[in-house]
N, C-alpha and C positions, 0 to 999 in steps of 0.2 A: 702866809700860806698862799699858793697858789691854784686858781680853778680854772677848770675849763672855759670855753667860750660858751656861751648864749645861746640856739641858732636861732633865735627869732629877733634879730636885728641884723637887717641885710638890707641888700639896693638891689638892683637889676639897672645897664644901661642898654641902650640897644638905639642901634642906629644918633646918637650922641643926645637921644632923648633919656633921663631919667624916669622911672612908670614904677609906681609903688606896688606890692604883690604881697599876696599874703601867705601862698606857697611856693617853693619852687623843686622839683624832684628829679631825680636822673643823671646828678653830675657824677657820671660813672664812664672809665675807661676798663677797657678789656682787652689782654694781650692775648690775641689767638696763640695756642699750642702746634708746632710743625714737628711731629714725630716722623724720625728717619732711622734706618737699619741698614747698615750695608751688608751685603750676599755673606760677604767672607769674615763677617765681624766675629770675634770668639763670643761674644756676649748672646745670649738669646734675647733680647730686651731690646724696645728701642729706644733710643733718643731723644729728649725731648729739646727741642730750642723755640726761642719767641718769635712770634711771624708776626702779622702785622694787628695794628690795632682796630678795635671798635666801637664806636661809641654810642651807647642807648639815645635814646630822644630824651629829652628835657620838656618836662611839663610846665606851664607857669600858671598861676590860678590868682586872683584878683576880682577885686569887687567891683558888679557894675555900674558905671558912674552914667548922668545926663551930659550929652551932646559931648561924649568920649565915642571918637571911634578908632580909634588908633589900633585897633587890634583889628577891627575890620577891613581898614584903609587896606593892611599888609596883606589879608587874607585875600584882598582882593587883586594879588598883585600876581597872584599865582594862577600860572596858564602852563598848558603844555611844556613848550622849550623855552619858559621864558619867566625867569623867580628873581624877585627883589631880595637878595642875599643880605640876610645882615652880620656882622659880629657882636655880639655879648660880652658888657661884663659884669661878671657876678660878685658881691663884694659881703664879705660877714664881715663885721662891722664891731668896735670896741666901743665902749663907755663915751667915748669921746669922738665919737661919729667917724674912726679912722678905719681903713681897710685893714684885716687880720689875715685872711684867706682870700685871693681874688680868681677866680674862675675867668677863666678866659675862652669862648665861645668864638668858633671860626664859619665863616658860610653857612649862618642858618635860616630857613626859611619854614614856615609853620606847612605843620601836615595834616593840621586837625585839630578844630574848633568846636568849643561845647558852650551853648550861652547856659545860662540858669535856670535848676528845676524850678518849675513855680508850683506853688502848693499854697493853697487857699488860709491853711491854720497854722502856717508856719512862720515863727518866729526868728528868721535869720536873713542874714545880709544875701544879697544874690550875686552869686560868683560866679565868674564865667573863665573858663579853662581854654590854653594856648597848648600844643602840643608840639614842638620843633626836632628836624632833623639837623642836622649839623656834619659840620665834616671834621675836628677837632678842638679838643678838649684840653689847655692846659692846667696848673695850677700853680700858682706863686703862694708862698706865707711870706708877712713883713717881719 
């Protein structure tokens, strides 16, 4: 019998550093619609054909660690006209620690950083969230 894949056995790389996460959200492309009508068409209706594409932000969320700043380093790279671009790759991962689906992240640079709520009676790990823009989006299956 065969099942689906897992999603919660994945990687993240980025910039050739490997960084473990415990979410990651947004791998989403989107073909803009270009509707056209010509004057003298017999159709009332228009057309629809694919214009170009777009691509959501990618969230990454991870637990935070002592004397990690690597999410900082980046964050602090971003100035006006001048962005430490990196590429991603995203990897869902089989039984056997192999790539199944790999995501492929083109010029991204983060837009927005969230550290950890802190809450005095709370019981949980403190995560701290990466927000990135990106300029494309592939996808490969092995």
């Amino acid at each position: 019998m065969t099942y689906p894949i897992p999603k919660f056995h994945f990687s993240v790389q980025w910039g050739g550093t490997r960084i473990g996460f415990t979410e990651v959200t947004g791998l989403a492309v989107e073909t803009e619609v270009i509707e056209y009508r010509e004057g003298t068409s017999p159709d009332y209706s228009k057309q629809k054909m694919p214009g170009m594409q777009k691509y959501g932000n990618i969230t990454l969320k991870r637990g935070t660690f002592v004397n990690d700043n690597e999410y900082y380093d980046w964050w602090n790279t971003v100035n006006l006209n001048k962005i430490e671009r990196r590429d991603l790759i995203i990897s869902l991962l089989n039984e056997e620690h192999e790539p199944v689906v790999v995501w492929k992240v083109i010029n991204a640079w983060p837009t927005k950083i969230q550290s950890a709520d802190l809450k005095s009676d709370a019981n949980e790990v403190a995560i701290e969230t990466m927000e990135l823009a990106h300029e494309g989006l592939t996808v490969e299956t092995a």
